[in-house]
PDB file of N, CA, C and O in Angstrom:
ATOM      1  N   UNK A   1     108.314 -67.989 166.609  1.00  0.00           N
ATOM      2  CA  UNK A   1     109.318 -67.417 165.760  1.00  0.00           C
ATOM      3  C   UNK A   1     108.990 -67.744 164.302  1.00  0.00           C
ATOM      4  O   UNK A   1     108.815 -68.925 164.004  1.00  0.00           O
ATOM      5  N   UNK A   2     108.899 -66.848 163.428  1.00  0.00           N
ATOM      6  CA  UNK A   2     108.419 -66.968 162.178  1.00  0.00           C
ATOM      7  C   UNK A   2     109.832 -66.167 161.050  1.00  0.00           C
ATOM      8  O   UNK A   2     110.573 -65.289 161.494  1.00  0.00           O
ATOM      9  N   UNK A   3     109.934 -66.705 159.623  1.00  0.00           N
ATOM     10  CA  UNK A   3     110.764 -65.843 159.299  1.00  0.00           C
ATOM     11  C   UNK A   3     110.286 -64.679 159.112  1.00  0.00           C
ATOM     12  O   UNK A   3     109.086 -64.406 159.157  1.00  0.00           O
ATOM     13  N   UNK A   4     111.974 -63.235 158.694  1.00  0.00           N
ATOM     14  CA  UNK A   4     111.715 -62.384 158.568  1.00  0.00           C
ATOM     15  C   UNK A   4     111.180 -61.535 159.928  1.00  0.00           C
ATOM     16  O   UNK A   4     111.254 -60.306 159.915  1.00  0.00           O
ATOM     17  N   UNK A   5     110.749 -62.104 160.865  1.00  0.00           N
ATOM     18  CA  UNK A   5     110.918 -61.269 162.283  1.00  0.00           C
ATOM     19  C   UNK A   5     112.103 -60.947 162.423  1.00  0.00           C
ATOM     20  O   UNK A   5     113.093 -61.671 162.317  1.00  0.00           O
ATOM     21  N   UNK A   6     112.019 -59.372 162.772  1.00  0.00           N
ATOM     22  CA  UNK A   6     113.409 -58.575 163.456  1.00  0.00           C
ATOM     23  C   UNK A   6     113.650 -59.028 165.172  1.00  0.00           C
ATOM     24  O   UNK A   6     112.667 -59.018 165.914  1.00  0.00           O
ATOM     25  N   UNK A   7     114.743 -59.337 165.602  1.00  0.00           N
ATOM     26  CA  UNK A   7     114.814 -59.747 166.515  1.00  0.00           C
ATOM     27  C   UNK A   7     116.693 -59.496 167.160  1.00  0.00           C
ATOM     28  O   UNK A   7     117.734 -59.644 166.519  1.00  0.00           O
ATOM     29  N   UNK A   8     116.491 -59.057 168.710  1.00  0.00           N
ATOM     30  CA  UNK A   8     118.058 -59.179 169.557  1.00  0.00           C
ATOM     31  C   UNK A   8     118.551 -60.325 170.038  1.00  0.00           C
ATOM     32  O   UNK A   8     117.897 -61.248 170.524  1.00  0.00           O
ATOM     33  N   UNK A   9     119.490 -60.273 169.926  1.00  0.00           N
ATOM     34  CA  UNK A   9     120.393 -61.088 170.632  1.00  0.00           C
ATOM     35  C   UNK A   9     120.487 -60.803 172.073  1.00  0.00           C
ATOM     36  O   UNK A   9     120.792 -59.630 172.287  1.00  0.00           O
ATOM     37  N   UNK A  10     120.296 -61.606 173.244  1.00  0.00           N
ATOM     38  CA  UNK A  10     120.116 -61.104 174.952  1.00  0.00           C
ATOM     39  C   UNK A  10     121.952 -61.345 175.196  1.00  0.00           C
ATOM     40  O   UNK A  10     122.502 -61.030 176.252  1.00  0.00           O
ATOM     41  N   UNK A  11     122.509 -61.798 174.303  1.00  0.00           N
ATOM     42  CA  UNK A  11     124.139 -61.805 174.899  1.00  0.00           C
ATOM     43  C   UNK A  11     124.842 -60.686 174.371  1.00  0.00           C
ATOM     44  O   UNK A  11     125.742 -60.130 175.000  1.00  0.00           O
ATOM     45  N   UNK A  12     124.372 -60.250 172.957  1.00  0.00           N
ATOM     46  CA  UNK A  12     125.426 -59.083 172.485  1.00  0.00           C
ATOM     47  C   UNK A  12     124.636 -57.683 171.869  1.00  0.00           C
ATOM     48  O   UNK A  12     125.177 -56.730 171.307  1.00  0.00           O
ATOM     49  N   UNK A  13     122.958 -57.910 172.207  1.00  0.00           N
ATOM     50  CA  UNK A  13     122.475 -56.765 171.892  1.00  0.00           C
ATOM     51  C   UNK A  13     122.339 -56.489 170.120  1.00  0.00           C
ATOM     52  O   UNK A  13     121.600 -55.577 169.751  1.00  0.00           O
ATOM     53  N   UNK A  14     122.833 -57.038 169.436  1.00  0.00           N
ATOM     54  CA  UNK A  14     122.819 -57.491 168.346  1.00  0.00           C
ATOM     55  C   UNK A  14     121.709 -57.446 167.452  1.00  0.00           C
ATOM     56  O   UNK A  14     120.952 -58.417 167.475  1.00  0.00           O
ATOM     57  N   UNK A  15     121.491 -56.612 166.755  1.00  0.00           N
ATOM     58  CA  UNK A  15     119.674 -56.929 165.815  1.00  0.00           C
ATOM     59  C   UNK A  15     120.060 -57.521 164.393  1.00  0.00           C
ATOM     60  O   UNK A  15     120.996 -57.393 163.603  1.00  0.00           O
ATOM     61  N   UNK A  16     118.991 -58.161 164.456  1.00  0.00           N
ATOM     62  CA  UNK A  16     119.397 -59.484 162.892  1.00  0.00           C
ATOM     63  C   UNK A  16     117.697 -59.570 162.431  1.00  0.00           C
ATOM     64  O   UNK A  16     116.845 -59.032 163.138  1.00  0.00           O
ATOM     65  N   UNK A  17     117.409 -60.167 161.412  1.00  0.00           N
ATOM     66  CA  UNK A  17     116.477 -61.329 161.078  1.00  0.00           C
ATOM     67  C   UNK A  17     116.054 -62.372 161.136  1.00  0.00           C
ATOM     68  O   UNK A  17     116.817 -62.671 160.216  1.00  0.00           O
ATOM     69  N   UNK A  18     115.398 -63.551 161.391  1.00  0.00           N
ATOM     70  CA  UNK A  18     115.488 -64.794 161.354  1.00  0.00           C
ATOM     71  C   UNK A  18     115.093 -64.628 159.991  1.00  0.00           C
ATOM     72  O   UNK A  18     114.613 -63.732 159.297  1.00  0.00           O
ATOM     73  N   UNK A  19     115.533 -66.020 159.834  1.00  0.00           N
ATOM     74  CA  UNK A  19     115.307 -66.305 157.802  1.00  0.00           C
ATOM     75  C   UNK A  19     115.625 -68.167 158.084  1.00  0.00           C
ATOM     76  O   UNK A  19     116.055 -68.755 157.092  1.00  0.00           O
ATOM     77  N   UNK A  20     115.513 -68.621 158.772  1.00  0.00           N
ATOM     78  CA  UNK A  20     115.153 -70.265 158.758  1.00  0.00           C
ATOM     79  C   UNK A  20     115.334 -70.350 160.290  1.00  0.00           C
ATOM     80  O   UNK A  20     116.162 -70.018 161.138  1.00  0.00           O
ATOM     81  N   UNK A  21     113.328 -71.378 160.156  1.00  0.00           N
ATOM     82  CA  UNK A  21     113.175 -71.991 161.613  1.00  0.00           C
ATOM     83  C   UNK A  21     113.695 -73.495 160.984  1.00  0.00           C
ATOM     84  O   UNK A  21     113.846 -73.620 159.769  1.00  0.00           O
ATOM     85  N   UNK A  22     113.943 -74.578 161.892  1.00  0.00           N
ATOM     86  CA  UNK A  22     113.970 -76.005 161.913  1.00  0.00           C
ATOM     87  C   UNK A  22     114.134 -76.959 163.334  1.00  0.00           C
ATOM     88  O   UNK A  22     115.051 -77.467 163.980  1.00  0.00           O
ATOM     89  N   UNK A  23     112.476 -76.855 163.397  1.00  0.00           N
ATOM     90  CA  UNK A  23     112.146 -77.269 164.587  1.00  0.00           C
ATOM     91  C   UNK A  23     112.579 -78.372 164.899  1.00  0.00           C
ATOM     92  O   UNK A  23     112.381 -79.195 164.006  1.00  0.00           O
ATOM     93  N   UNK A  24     113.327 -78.955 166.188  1.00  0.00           N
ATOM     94  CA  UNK A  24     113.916 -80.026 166.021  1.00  0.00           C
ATOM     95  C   UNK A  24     115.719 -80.484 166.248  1.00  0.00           C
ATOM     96  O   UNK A  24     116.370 -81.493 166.518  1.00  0.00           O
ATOM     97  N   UNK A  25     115.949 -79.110 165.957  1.00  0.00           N
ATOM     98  CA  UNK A  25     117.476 -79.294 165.941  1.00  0.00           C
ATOM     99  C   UNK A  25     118.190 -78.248 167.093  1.00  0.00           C
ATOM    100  O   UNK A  25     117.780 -77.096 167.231  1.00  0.00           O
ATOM    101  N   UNK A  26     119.285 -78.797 167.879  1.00  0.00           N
ATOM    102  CA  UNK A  26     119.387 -78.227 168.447  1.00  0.00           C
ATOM    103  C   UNK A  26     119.869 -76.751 168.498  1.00  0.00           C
ATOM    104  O   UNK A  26     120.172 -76.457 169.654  1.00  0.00           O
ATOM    105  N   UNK A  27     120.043 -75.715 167.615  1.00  0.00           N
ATOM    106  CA  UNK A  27     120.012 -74.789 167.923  1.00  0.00           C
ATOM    107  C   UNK A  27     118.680 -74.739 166.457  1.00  0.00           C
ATOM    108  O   UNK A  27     118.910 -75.313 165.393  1.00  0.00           O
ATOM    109  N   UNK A  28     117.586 -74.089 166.673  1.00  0.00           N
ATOM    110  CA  UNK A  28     116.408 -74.338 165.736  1.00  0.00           C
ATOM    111  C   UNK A  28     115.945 -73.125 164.667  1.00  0.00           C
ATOM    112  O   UNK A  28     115.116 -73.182 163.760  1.00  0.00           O
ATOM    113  N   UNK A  29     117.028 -71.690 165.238  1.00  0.00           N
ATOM    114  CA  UNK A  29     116.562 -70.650 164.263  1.00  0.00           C
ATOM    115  C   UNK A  29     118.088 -70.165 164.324  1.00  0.00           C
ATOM    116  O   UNK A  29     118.992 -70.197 165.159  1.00  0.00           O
ATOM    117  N   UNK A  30     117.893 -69.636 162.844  1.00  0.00           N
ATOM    118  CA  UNK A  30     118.807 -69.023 162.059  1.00  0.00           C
ATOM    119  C   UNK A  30     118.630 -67.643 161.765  1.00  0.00           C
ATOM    120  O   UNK A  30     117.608 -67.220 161.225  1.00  0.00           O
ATOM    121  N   UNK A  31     119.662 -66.868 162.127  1.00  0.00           N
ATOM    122  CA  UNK A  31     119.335 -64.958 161.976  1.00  0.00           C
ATOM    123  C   UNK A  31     120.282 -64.565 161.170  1.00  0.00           C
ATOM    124  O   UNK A  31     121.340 -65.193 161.121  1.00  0.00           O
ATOM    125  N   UNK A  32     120.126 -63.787 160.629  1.00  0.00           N
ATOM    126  CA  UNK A  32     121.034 -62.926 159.735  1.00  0.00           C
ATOM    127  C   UNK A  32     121.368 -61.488 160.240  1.00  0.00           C
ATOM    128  O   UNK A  32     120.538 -60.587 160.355  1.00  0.00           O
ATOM    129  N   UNK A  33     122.757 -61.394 160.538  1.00  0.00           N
ATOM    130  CA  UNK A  33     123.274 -60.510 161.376  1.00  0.00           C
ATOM    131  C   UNK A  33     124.002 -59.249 160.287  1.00  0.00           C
ATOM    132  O   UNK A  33     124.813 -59.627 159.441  1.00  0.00           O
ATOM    133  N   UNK A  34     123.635 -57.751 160.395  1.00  0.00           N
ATOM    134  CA  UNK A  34     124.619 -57.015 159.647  1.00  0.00           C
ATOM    135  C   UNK A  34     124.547 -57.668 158.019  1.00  0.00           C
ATOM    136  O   UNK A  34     125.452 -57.377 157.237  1.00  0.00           O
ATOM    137  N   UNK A  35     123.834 -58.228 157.746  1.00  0.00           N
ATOM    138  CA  UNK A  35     123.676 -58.894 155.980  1.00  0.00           C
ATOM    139  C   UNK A  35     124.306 -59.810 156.205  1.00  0.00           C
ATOM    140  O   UNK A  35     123.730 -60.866 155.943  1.00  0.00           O
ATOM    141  N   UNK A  36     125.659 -59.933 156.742  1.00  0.00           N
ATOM    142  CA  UNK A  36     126.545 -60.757 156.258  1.00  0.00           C
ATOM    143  C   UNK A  36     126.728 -62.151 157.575  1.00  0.00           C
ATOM    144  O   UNK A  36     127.005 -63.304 157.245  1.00  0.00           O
ATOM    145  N   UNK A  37     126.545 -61.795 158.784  1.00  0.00           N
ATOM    146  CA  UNK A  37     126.788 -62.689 159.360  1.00  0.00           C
ATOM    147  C   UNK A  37     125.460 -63.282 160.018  1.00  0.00           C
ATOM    148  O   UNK A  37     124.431 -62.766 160.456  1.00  0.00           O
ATOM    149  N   UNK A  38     126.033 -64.873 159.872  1.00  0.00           N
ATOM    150  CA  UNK A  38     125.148 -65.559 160.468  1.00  0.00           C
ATOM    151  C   UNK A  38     125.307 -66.601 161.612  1.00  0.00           C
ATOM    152  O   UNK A  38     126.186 -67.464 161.627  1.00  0.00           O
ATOM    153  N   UNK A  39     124.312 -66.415 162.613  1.00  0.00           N
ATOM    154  CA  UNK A  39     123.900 -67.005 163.939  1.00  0.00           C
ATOM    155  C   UNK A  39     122.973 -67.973 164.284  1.00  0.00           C
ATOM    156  O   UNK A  39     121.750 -67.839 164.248  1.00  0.00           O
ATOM    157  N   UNK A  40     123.801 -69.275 164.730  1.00  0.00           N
ATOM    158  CA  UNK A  40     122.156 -70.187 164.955  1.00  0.00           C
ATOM    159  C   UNK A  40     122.274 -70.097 166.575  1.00  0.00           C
ATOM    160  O   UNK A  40     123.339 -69.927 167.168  1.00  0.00           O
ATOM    161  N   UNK A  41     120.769 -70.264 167.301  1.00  0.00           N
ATOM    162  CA  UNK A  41     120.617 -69.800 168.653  1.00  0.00           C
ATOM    163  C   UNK A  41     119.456 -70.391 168.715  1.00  0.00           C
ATOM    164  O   UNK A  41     118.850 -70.723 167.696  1.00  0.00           O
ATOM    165  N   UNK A  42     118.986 -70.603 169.980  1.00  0.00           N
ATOM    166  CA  UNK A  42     117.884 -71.070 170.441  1.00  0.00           C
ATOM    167  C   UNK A  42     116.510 -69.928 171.015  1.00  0.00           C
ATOM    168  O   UNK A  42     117.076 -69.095 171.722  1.00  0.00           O
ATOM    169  N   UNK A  43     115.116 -69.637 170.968  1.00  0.00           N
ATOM    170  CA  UNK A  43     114.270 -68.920 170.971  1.00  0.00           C
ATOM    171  C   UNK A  43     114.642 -68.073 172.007  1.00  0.00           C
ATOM    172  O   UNK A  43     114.370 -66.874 171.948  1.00  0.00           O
ATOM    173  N   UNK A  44     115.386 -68.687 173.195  1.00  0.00           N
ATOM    174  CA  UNK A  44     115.111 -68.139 175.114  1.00  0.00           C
ATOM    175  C   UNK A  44     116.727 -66.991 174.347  1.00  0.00           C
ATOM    176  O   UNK A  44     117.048 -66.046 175.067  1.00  0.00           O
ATOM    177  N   UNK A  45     117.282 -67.118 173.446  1.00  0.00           N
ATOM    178  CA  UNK A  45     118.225 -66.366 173.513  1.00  0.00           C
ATOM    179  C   UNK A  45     118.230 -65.219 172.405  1.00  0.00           C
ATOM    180  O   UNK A  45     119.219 -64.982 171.711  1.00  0.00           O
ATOM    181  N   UNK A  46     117.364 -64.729 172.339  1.00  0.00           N
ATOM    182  CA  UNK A  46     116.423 -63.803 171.335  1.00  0.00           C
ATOM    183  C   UNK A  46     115.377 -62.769 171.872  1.00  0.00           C
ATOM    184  O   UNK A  46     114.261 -63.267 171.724  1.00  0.00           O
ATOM    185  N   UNK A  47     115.318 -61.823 172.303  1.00  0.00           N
ATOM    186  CA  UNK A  47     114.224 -60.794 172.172  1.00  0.00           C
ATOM    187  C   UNK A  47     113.957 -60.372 170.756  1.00  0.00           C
ATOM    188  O   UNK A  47     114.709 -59.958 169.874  1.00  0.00           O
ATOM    189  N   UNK A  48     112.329 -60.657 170.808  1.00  0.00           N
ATOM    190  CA  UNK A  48     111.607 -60.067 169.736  1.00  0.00           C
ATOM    191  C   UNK A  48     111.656 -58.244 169.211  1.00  0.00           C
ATOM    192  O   UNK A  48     111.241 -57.667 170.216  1.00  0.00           O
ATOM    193  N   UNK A  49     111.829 -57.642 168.612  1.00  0.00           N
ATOM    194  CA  UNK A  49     111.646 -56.279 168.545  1.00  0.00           C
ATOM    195  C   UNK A  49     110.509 -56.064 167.868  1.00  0.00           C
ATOM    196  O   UNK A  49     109.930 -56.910 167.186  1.00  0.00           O
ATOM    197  N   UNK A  50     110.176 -54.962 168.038  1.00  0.00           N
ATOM    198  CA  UNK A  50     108.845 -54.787 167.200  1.00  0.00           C
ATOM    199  C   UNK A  50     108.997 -53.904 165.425  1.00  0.00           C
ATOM    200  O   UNK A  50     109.623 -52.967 164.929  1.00  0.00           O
ATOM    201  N   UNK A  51     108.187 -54.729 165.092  1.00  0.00           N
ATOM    202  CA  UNK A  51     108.684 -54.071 163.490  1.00  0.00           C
ATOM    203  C   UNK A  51     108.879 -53.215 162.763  1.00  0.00           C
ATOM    204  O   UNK A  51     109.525 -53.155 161.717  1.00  0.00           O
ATOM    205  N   UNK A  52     107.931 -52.039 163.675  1.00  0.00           N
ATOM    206  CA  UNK A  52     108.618 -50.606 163.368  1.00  0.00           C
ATOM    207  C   UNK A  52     109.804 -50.123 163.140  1.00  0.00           C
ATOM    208  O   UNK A  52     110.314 -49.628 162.135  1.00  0.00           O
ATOM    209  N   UNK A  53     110.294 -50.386 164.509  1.00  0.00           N
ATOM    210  CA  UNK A  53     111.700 -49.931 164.796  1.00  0.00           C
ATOM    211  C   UNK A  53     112.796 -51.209 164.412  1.00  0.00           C
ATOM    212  O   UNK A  53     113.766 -51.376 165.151  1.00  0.00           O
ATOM    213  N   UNK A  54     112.621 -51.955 163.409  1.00  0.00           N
ATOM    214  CA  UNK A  54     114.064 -52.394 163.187  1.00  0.00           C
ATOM    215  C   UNK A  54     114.515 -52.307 162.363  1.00  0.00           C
ATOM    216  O   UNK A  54     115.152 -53.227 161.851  1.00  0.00           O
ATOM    217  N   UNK A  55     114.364 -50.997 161.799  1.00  0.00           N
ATOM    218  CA  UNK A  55     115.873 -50.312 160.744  1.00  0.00           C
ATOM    219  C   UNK A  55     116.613 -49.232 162.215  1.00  0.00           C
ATOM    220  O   UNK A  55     117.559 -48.464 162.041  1.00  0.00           O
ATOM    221  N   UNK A  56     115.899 -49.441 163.594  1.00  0.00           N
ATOM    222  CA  UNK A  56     117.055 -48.628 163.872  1.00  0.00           C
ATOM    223  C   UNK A  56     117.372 -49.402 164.626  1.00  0.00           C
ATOM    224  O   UNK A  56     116.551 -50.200 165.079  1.00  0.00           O
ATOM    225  N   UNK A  57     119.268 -49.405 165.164  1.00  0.00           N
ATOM    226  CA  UNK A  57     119.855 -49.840 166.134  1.00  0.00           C
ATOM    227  C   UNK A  57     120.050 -48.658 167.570  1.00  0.00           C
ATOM    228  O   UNK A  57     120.633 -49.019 168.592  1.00  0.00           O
TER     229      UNK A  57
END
């Protein structure tokens, strides 16, 4: 997980950004949801999308 990868949420389907890893803690990446909201979660609860397609939902 690197920042700036587009990436889902596997509980709400959800597409965000990550924008801070911090390896170490228990929930370790941070996404930015809709601009405004933000989610910390662990890697297993994340599908990657591919970068083409994530301006679309």
């Amino acid at each position: 997980m690197v920042c700036g990868r587009p990436v889902k949420l596997k509980s709400s389907g959800e597409a965000g950004i990550i924008y801070e890893v911090k390896p170490g803690t228990k929930y370790p990446v941070r996404i930015l949801v809709d601009g405004d909201k933000e989610i910390q979660c662990t890697q297993a609860a994340m599908i990657k999308c591919p970068r083409k397609n994530a301006s679309r939902n």
